[in-house]
Each structure stands twice: as C-alpha cells, then as structure tokens.
N, C-alpha and C positions, 0 to 999 in steps of 0.2 A: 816484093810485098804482095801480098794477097787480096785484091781485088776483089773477088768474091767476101772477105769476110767488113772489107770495107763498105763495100755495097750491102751488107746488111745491117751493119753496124747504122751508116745515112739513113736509109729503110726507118728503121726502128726512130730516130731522131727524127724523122722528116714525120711522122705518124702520130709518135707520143708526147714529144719533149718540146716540138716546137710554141703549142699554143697549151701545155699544162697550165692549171690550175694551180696544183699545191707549189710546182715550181716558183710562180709569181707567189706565192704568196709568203714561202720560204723568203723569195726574197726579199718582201714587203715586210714583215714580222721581224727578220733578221740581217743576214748578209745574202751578196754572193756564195761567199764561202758557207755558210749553212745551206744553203739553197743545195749548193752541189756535193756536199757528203749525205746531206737527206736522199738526192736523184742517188747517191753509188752507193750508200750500206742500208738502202730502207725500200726503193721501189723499186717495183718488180723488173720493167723496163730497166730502169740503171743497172743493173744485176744481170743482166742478159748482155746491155752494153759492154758490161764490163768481162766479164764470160770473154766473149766475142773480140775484143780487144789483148785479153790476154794471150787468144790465139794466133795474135798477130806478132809476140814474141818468140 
C-alpha cells in the first residue's frame, strides 16, 4: 500500500474535514449519509480525497 498517498490523504482530513462547518451542518440539516456524498461529489477537499484514494487502487 502506498503510504505516501495515505499520508496525504490524513493531511487533507486532519486540515479540512476534521472541524468543517458545512459538514456538521450537512449533518444537522440531514443525515450522515448526506453529510458524506455532499464532502465526495460537492467539495473541493472531498474531490481531492477522493482523487487520492482512487490512487490507492
């Protein structure tokens, strides 16, 4: 496994995702599950996450 793209992947989560805003509020407003299709098809961070993760296949 690639360690480096782990470590960026934490990076970015430890930076962005940990104390978001619209996150909690996704969650507040709706679900978990809203919450985290909003973070992977809508913000820019999630979308790099995700980028990044892909590379890991």
């Amino acid at each position: 496994m690639n360690t480096k793209v782990l470590d960026k992947i934490n990076n970015l989560e430890e930076k962005y995702c940990r104390d978001c805003i619209l996150k909690m509020l996704n969650r507040q407003q709706g679900s978990k599950t809203t919450a985290h299709n909003f973070c992977i098809h809508e913000c820019s961070v999630g979308k790099q996450i995700r980028a990044h993760g892909n590379n890991l296949q």
